[in-house]
N, C-alpha and C positions, 0 to 999 in steps of 0.2 A: 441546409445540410445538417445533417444529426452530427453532434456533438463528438470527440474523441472519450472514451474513458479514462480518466485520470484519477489518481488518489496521493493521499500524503500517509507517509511511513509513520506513526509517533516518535515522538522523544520520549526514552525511557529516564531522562534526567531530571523530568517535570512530572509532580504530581508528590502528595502528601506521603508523612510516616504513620503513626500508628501502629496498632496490634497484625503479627503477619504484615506488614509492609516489606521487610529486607527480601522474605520468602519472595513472596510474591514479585517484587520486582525480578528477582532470581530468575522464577517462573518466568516470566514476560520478554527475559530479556534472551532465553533460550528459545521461547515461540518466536520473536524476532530473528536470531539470527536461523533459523529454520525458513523462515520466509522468504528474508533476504537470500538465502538459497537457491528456494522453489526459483526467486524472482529471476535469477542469473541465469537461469536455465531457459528463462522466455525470453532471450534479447532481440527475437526477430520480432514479435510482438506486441514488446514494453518496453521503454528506455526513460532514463531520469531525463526533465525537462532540462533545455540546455541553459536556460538563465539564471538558473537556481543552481547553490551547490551542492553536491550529491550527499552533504549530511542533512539537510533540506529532508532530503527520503520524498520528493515529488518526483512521480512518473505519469505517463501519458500511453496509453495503447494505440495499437492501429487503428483500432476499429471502435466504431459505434457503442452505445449501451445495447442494440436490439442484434446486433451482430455478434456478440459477447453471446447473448444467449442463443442463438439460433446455430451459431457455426462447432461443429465438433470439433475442430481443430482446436479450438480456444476453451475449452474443457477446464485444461491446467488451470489458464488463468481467473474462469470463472469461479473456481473453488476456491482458489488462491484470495480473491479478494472476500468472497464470504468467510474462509476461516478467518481473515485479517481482520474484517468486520465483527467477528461474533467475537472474536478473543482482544475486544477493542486497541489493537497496535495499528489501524490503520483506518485511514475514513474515505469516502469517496466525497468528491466535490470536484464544480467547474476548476477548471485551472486559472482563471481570470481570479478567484478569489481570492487566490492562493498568492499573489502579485506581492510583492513587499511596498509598502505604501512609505 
């Protein structure tokens, strides 16, 4: 059985200063809370995993990676996770990884 789609939200708490760092976080933390938006609006098809705490930022989808792309319904969330993807606030991985050891 194919796998669920699942991803982890970043922490904008973690990560270096530097030149443009404040900006930028700035920046990051506004494309986060736009996402976390988009996300709230998919709850029939996303929900935080229930083991983890929802600052954690892991979710799980209904469906498959190959049903993600095939199904129109799931449009939103397909773009949802490439934007999250390209503007690095967000990563896709197994959920087993994600496990707190």
């Amino acid at each position: 059985k194919p796998l669920p789609v699942t991803f982890r939200l970043h922490s904008l708490t973690k990560g270096g200063g530097g030149p443009g760092g404040e900006a930028q976080a700035s920046a990051l933390a506004m494309l986060r809370k736009e996402l976390e938006k988009d996300l709230s609006k998919m709850k029939s098809i996303v929900s935080p995993v229930p083991w983890a705490p929802l600052s954690e930022g892991i979710y799980q989808g209904t469906m498959d990676k190959q049903s993600l792309a095939k199904d129109e319904n799931n449009t939103k969330l397909a773009a949802f996770l490439a934007d999250g993807v390209a503007c690095g606030l967000l990563n896709r991985q197994e959920v087993v990884s994600m496990l707190p050891v």
